[in-house]
DOTIPA-887608 format. One line per field, with one value per residue (C-alpha): chain; residue number from 1; x, y, z. Coordinates in nm, 2 decimals, m for minus. Example, Ala and Ser with C-alpha at 12.3 -4.5 7.8 and 13.67 -1.06 7.14 Angstrom:
BEGIN
kette <- c(A,A)
nr <- c(1,2)
u <- c(1.23,1.37)
v <- c(m0.45,m0.11)
w <- c(0.78,0.71)
***
This chain:
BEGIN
kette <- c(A,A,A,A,A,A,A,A,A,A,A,A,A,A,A,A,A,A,A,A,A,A,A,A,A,A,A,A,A,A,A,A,A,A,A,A,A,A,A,A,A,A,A,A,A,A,A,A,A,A,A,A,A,A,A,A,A,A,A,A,A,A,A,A,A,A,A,A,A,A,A,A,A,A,A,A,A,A,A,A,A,A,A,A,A,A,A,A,A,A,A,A,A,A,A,A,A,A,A,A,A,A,A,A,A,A,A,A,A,A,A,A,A,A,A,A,A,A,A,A,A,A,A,A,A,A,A,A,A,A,A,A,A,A,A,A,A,A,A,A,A,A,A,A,A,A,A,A,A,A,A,A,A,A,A,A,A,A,A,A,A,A,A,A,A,A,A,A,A,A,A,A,A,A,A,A,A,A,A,A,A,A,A,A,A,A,A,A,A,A,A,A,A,A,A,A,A,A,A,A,A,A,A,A,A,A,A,A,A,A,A,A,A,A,A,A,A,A,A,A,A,A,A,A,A,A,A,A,A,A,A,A,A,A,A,A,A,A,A,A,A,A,A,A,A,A,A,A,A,A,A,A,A,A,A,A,A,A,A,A,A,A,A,A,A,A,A,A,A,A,A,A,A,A,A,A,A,A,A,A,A,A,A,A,A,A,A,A,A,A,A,A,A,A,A,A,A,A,A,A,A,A,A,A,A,A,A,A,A,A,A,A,A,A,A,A,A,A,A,A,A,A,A,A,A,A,A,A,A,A,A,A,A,A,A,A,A,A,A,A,A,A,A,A,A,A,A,A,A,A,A,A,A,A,A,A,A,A,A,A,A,A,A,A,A,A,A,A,A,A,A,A,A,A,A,A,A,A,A,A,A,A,A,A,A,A,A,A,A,A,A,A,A,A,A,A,A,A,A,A,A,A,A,A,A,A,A,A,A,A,A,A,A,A,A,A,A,A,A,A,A,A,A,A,A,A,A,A,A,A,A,A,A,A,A,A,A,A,A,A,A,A,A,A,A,A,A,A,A,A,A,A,A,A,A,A,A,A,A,A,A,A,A,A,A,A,A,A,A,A,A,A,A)
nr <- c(1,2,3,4,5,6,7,8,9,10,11,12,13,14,15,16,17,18,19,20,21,22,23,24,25,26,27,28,29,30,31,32,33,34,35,36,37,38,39,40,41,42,43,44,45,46,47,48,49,50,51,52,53,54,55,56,57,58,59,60,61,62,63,64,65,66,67,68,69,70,71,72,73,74,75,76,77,78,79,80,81,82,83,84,85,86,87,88,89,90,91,92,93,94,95,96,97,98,99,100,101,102,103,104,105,106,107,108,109,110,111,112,113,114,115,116,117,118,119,120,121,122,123,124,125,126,127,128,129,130,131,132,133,134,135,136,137,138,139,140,141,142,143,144,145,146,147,148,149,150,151,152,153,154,155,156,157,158,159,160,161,162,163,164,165,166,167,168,169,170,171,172,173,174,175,176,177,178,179,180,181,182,183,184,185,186,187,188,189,190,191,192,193,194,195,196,197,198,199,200,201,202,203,204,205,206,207,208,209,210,211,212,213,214,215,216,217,218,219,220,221,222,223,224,225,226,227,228,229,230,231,232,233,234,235,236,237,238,239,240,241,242,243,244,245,246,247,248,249,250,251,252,253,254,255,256,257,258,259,260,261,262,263,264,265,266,267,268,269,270,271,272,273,274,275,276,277,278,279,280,281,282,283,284,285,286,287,288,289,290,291,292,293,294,295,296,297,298,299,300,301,302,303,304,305,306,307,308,309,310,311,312,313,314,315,316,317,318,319,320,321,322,323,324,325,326,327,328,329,330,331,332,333,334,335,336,337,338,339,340,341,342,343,344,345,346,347,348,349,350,351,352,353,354,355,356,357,358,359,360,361,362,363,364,365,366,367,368,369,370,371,372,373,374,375,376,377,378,379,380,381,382,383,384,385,386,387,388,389,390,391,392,393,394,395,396,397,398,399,400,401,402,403,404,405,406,407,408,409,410,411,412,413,414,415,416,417,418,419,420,421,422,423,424,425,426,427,428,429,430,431,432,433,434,435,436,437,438,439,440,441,442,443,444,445,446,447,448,449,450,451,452,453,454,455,456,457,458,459,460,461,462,463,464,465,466,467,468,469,470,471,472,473)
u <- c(14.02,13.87,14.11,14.01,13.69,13.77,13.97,13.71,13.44,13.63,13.59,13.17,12.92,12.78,13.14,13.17,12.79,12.90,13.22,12.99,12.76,13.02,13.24,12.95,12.79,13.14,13.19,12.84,12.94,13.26,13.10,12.81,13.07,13.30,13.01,12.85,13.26,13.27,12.92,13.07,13.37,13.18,12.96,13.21,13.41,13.12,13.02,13.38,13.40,13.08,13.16,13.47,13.32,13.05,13.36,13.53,13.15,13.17,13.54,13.43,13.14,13.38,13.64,13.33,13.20,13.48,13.84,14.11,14.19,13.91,13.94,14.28,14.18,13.87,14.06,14.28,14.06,13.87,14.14,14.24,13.91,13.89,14.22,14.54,14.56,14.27,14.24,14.43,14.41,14.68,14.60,14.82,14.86,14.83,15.23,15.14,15.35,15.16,15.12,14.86,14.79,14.72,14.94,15.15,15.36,15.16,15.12,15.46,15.47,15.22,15.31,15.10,15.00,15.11,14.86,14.58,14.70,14.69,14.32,14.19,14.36,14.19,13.85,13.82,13.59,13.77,14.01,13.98,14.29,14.34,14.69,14.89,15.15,15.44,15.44,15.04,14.79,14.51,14.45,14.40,14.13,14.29,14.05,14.18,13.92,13.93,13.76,13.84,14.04,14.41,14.36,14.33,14.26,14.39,14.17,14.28,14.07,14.21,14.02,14.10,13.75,13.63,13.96,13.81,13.46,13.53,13.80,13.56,13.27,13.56,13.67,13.27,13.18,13.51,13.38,13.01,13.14,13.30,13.05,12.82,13.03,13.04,12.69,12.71,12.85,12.68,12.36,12.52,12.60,12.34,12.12,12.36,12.30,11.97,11.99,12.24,12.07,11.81,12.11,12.31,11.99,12.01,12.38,12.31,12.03,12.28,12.51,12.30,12.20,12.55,12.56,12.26,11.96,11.76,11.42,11.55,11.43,11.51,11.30,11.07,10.92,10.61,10.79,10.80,11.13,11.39,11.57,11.20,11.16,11.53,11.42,11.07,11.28,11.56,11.28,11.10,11.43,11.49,11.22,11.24,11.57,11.38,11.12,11.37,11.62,11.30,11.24,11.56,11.57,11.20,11.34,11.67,11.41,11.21,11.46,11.66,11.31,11.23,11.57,11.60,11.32,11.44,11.78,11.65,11.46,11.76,11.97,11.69,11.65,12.07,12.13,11.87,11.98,12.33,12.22,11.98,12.00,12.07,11.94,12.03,11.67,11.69,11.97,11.78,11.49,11.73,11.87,11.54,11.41,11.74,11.69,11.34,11.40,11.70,11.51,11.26,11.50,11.64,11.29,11.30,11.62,11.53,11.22,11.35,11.64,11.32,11.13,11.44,11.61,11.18,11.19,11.51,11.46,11.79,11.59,11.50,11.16,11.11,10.82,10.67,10.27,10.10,9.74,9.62,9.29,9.47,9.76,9.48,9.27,9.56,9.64,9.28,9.36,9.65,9.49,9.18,9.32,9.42,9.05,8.87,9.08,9.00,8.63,8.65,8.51,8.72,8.49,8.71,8.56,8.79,8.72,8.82,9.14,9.33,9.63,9.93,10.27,10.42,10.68,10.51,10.75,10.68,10.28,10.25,10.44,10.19,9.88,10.02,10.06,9.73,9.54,9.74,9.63,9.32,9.26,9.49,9.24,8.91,8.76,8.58,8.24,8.36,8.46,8.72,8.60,8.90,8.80,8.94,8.84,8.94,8.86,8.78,9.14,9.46,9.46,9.36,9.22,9.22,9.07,9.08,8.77,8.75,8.53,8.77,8.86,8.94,9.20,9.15,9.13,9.41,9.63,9.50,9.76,10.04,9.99,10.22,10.49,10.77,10.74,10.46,10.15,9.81,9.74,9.47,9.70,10.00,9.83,9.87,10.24,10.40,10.70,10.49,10.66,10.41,10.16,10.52,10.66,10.31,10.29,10.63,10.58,10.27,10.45,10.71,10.53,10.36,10.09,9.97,9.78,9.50,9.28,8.92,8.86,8.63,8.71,8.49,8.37,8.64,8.94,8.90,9.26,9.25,9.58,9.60,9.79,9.89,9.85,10.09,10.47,10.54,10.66,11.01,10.93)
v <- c(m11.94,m12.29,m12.35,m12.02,m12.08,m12.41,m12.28,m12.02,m12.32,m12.45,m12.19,m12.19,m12.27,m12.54,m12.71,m12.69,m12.90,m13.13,m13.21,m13.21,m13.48,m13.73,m13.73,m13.83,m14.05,m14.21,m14.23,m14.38,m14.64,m14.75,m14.80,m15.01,m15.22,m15.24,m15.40,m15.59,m15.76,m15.80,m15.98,m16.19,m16.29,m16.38,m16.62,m16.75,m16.87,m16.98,m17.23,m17.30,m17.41,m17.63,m17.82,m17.90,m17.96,m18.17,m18.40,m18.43,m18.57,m18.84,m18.91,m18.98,m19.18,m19.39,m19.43,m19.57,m19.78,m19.95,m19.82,m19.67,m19.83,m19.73,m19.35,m19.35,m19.54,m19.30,m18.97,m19.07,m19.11,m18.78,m18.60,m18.74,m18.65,m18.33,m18.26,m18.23,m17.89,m17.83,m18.04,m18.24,m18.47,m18.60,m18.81,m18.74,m18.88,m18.64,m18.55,m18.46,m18.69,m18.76,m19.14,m19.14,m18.84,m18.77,m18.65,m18.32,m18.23,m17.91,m17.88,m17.95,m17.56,m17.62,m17.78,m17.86,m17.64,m17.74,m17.51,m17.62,m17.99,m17.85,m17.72,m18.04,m18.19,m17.96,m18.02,m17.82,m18.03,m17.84,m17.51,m17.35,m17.18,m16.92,m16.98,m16.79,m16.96,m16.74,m16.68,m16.82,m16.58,m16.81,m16.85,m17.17,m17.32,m17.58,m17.75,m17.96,m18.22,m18.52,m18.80,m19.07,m19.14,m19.07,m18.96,m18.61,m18.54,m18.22,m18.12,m17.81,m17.67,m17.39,m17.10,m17.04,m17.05,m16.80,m16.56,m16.60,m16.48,m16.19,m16.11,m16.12,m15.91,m15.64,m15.63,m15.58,m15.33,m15.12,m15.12,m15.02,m14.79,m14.58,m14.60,m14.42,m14.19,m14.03,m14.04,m13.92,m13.63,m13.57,m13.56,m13.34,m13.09,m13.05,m13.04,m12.80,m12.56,m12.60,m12.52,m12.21,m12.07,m11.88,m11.71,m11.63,m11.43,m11.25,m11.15,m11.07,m10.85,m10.67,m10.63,m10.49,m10.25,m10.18,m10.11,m9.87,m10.04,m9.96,m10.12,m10.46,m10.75,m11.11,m11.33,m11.53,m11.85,m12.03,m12.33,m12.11,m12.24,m12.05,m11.94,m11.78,m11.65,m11.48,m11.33,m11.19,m11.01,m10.86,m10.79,m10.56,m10.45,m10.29,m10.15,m9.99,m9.87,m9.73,m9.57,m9.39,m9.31,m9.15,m8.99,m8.81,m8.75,m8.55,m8.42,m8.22,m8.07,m7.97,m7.82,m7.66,m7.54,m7.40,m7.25,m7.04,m6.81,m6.68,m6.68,m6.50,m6.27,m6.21,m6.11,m5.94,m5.70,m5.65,m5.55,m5.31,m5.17,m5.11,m4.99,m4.73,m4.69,m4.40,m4.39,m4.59,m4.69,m4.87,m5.11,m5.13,m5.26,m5.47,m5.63,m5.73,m5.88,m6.12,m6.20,m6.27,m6.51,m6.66,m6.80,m6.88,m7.11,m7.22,m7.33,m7.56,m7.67,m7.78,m7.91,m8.11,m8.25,m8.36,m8.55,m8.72,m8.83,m8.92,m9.17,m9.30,m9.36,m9.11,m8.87,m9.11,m9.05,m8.99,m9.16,m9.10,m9.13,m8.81,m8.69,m8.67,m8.50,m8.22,m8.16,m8.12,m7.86,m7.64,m7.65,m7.55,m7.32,m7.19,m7.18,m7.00,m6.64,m6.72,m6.90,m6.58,m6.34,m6.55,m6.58,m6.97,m7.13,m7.39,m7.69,m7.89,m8.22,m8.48,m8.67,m8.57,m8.78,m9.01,m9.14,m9.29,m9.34,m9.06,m8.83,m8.48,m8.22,m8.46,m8.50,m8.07,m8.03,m8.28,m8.12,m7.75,m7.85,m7.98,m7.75,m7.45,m7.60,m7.66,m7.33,m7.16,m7.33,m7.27,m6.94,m6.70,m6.84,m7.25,m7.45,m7.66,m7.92,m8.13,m8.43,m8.74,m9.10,m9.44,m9.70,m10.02,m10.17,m10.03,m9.66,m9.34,m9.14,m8.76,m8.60,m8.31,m8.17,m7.82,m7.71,m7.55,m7.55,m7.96,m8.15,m8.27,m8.64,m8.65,m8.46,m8.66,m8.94,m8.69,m8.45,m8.61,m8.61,m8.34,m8.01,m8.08,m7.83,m7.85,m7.60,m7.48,m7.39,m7.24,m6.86,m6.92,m6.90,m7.22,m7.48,m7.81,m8.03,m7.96,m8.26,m8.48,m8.41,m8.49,m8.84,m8.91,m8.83,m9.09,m9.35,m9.31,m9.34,m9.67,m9.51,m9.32,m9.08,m9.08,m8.83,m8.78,m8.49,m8.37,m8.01,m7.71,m7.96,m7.96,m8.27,m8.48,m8.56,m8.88,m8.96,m9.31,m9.34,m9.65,m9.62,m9.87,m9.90,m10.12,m10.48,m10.57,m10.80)
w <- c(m5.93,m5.83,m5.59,m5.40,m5.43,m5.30,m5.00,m4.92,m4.90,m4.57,m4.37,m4.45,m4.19,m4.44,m4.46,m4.12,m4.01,m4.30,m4.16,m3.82,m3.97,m4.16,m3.87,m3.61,m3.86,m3.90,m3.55,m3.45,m3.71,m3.62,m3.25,m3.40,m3.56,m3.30,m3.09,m3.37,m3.42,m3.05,m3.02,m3.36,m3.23,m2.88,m3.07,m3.28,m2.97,m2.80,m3.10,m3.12,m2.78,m2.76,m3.09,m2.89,m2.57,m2.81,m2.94,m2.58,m2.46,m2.69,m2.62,m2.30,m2.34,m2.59,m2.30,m2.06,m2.31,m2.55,m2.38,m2.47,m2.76,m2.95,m2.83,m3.01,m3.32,m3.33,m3.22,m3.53,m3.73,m3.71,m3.75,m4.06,m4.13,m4.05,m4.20,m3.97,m4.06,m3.91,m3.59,m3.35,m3.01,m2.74,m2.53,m2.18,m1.84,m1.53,m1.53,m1.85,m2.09,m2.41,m2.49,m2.78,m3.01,m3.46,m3.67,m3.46,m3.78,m3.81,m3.48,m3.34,m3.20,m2.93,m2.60,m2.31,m2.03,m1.70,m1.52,m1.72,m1.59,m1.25,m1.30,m1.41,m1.11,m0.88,m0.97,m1.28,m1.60,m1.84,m1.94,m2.29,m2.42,m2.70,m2.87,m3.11,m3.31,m3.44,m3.84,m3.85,m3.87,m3.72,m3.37,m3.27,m2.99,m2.72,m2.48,m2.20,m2.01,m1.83,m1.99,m1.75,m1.47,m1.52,m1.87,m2.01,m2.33,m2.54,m2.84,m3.07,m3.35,m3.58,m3.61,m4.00,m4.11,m3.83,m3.90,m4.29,m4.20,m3.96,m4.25,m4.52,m4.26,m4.23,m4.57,m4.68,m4.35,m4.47,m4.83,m4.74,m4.45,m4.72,m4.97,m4.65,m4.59,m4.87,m4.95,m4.56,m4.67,m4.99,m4.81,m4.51,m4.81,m4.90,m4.59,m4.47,m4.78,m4.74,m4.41,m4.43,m4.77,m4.61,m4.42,m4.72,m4.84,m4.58,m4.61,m4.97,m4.86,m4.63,m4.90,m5.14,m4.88,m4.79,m5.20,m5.12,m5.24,m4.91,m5.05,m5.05,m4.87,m4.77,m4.93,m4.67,m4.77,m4.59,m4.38,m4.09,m3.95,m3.79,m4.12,m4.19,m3.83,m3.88,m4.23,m4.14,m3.78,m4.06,m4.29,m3.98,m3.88,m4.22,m4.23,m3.94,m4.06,m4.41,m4.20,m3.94,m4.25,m4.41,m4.11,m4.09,m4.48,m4.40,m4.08,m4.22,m4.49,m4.28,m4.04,m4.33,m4.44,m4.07,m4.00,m4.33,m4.26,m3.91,m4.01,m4.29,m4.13,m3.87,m4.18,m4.32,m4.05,m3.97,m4.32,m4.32,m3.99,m4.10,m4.45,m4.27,m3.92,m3.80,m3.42,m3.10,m3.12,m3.45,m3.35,m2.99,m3.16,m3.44,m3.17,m2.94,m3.27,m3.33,m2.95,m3.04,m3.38,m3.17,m2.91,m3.14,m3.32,m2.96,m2.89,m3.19,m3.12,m2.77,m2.87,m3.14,m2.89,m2.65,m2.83,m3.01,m2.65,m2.54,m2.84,m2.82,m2.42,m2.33,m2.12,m1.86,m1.67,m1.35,m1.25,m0.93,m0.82,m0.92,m0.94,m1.28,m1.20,m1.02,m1.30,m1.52,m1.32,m1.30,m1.65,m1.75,m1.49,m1.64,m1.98,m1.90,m1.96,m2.28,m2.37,m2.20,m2.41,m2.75,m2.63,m2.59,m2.33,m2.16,m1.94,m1.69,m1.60,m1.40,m1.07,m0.73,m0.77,m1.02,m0.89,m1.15,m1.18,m1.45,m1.53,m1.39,m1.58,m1.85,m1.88,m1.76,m2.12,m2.32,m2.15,m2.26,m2.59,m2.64,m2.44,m2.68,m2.96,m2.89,m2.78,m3.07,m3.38,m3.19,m3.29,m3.09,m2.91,m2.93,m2.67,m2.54,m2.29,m2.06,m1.92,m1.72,m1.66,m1.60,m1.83,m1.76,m1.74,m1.57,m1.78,m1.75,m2.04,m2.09,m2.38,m2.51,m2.73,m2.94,m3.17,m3.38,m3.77,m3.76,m3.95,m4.28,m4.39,m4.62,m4.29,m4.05,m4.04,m4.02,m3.78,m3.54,m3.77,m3.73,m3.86,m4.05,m4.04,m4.23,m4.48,m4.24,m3.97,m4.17,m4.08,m3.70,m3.54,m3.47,m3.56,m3.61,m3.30,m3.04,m3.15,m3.23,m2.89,m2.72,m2.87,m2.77,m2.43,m2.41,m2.56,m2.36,m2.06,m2.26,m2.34,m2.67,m2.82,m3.08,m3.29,m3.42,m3.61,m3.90,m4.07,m3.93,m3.69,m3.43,m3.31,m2.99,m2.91,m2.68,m2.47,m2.30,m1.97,m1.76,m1.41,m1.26,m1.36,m1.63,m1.56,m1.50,m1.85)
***
């Protein structure tokens, strides 16, 4: 069990930034320490070479002052010193022949240069030389000058105590180095949990709501980072979800609710038709009122299909420039039959022209559905007043104004919803979409629709309209 659990950690987002942080951390180091060893070894050589450029100086000023003798003696001398092990001096004449030099039994391995002879021949001061000796692992620093006339001397230091320190720097940079990288990537762990932890919330949200629990929610906490940006956007999304899944839950009851009467009724009046018909006439008249419930339901149907496709953005608008004023004068035209027989009277008040960019079929479909309305819950002697103007921005406003039995406050804020009907209303014929299709039709057109209404008072049903074609944004 641990060692799946151990297996499934590697293929983890927060394994994969820690392996993304130790290995750059471990490369950025090894590059600081490969230039901090080159800039090392670059001194060391340097203070190598003027200690031995330091000792050839006063070799020479020997030579000038007290001869040759006393550069031997001396050059003897120091080495024995210093330690034969650790340095050594030949003096050499310009064929290169050796005639004075300390004790070579350590250093029998190392010859003389011929080319470095040349150099000093040619003009050159001096020539340094890095030389390896087999089976030693210490490099060991040659110098070759000329300290008087005819005579060249060859000084070698080794390099043991240098090879010790850079051994002793490598041996502690490798110790600290992996010391670092493991607290590296200890601290990448958990930086990268931390990180990634407001993501697995949110995959536990989704899989509790995969389980069924709908309600839940990711938790958001108040640094405001991008984890918290990505929670509150699923947190939104779901409930958007919640509210649509609602929606449809409300939706099928109501249509189940809708459907059964007709389809009740249709069965209603067949079975009694069959049971005691006896005339052409009777299944002439059964039959007109199954064509009648039918389309009735077809209506719905179609209806229901339109405002679905408006929301969702399926039916695509055809937007072309239109005049508002004059769609809106013919349906008040169209309407006033229906107002005169009721004994409502219907008051039209638009400019000579409003131009915007709309769906026609679309907006002729809203108007009819609020102007019916309207003109369907005023009773006899109220009024229904039209009227268009442009406000102060880029929209165009058309209200529509009754007088009629109003809307209830506790109704109010669903009357757009599908199917649903106030109490009020439930005597006059109708399928509850009309007010539902007509908001989905403004906000399709990026608009909206809104509603002020006070019972026995009458509703003022304002629909906002832009007049230019929304940005390409």
């Amino acid at each position: 069990m641990y060692l799946r659990k151990l297996f499934s950690v590697r293929h983890t987002l927060a394994f994969r930034l820690t392996l993304w942080y130790a290995g750059i951390f471990t490369v950025s180091s090894c590059v600081a320490f490969l230039l901090f060893y080159m800039l090392i070894t670059s001194v060391i050589r340097e203070r190598t070479d003027e200690e031995l450029l330091g000792q050839v100086g006063q070799f020479s000023t020997l030579l000038s002052l007290k001869g040759i003798e006393t550069v031997k003696r001396v050059a003897i001398l120091e080495a024995q010193a210093a330690g034969v092990k650790k340095i050594f001096f030949r003096l050499l004449y310009p064929s290169g022949e050796a005639f004075s030099s300390s004790n070579m039994s350590y250093w029998k391995d190392i010859g003389v240069r011929r080319i470095a002879i040349e150099r000093l021949l040619s003009g050159s001061s001096h020539m340094f030389e890095t030389i390896v000796i087999p089976e030693r692992k210490h490099k060991v620093r040659i110098l070759y000058s000329m300290i008087g006339p005819g005579i060249i001397l060859q000084l070698g230091q080794s390099m043991e105590n240098y090879f010790r320190f850079i051994e002793a720097f490598k041996r502690i940079f490798i110790t600290t180095m992996s010391l670092l990288i493991v607290l590296a990537a200890g601290v990448g762990w958990f930086m990268a949990r931390r990180a990634v932890s407001g993501v697995e919330a949110v995959t536990r949200t989704a899989r509790n709501i995969s389980g069924g629990a709908l309600e839940k929610r990711v938790p958001v906490k108040t640094r405001g980072d991008e984890i918290d940006q990505l929670a509150t956007t699923f947190n939104q999304m779901l409930d958007r979800i919640q509210t649509l899944v609602s929606s449809i839950k409300e939706m099928s009851d109501n249509i189940a609710h809708d459907l059964r009467s007709p389809i009740t009724r249709i069965r209603g009046i067949a079975e009694v038709t069959l049971t005691t018909g006896k005339s052409v006439a009777e299944y002439e008249n059964m039959a007109a009122s199954t064509i009648e419930e039918c389309d009735r339901l077809l209506d719905m149907i179609n209806t229901m299909l339109l405002i679905s496709e408006t929301e969702a953005g399926v039916d695509r608008l055809t937007r072309e420039e239109m005049d508002i004023s004059g769609l809106v004068r013919d349906a008040c035209e169209l309407f006033e039959p229906t107002a005169e027989d009721k004994g409502v009277r219907m008051s039209c008040n638009v400019p000579d022209a409003c131009r915007i960019f709309a769906d026609i079929r679309m907006v002729q479909r809203m108007l009819a559905n609020l102007l019916d309305n309207a003109i369907k819950y005023t009773p006899s002697a109220g009024t229904v007043a039209v009227s268009v103007h442009e406000d102060e921005g880029q929209q165009v406003v058309v209200s529509v104004k009754d007088t009629g039995i109003g809307i209830s406050p506790d109704a109010l804020p669903h009357i757009f919803e599908r199917f649903y009907r106030c109490d009020q209303s439930r005597s006059q014929a109708g399928i509850g979409l009309g007010l539902s299709l007509a908001r989905a039709i403004a906000q399709a057109h990026g608009g909206g629709i809104t509603v002020i209404s006070n019972p026995n008072q009458g509703s003022t049903f304002t629909v906002t309209l832009p007049k230019s074609l929304p940005s390409a944004s």
